[in-house]
C-alpha positions as CSV (number, residue, x, y, z in Angstrom):
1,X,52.4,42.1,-80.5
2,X,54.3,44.7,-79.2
3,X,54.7,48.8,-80.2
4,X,57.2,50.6,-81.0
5,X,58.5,51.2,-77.4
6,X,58.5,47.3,-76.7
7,X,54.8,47.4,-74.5
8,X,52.3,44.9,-75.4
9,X,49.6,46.3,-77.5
10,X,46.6,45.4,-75.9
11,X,44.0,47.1,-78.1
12,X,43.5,50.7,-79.3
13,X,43.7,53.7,-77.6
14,X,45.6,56.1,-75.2
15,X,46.5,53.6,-72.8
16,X,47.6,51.0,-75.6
17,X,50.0,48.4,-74.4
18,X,50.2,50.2,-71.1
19,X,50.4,47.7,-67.7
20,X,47.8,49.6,-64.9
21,X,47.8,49.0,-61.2
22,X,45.0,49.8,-59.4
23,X,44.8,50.4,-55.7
24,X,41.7,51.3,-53.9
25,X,40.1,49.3,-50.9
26,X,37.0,50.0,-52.8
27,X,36.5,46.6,-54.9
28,X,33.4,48.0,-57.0
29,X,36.0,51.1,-57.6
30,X,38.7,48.8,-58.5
31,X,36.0,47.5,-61.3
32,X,35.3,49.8,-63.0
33,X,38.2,51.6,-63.7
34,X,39.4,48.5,-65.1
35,X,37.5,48.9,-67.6
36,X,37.1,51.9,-67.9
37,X,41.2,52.1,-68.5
38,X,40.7,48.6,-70.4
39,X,38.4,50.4,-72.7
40,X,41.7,52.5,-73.7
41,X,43.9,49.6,-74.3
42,X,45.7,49.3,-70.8
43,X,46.1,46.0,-69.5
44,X,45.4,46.0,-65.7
45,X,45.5,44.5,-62.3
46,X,43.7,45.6,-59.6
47,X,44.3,45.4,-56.0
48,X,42.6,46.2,-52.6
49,X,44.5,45.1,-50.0
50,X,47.7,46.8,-49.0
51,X,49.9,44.1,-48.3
52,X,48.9,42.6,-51.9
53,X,50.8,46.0,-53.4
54,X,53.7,45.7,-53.0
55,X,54.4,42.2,-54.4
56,X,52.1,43.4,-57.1
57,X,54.5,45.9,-57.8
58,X,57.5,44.3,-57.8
59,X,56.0,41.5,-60.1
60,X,54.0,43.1,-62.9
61,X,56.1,46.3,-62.8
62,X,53.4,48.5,-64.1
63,X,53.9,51.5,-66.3
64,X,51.6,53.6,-64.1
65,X,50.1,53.0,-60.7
66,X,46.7,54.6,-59.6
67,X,46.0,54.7,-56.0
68,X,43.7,55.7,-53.5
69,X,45.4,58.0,-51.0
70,X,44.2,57.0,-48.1
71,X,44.0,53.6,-47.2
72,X,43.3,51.7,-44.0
73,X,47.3,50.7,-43.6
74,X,48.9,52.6,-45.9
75,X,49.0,56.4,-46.8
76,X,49.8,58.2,-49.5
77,X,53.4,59.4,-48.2
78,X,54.3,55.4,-47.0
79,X,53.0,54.1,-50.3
80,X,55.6,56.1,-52.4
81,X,58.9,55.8,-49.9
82,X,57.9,51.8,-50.1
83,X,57.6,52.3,-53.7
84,X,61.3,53.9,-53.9
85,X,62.6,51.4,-51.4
């Protein structure tokens, strides 16, 4: 089923029919904002190696991306000029 703006409606709430990508090294992290964001109606994919992001990205082309700043190969500032890129 899809809303009004053509996003799958996953379930109720803010995040209904939104697609989330998670980044974060931290795997238990990863978790639980899943569900947390799940809980909202988001449907998301999490990820917690860098290299996997990109491909990710370009793939599921997610409506929002939530990332950890820092991560072992990949900062912040590189993670949004690859993004643009």
């Amino acid at each position: 089923m899809s809303g009004e703006d053509g996003h799958e409606v996953v379930g109720q709430g803010l995040l209904a029919g939104w697609k989330v990508l998670i980044v974060d090294e931290d795997f238990a992290f990863v978790e639980r904002l899943t569900q947390i964001l799940r809980e909202e109606g988001a449907r998301c994919v999490g990820r917690t190696q860098a290299s996997e992001v990109f491909p990710t990205a370009r793939r599921e082309r997610p409506d929002l991306i939530v990332a950890h700043g820092v991560m072992r190969d990949l900062d912040g500032v590189m993670f949004g000029e690859l993004l643009q890129e």
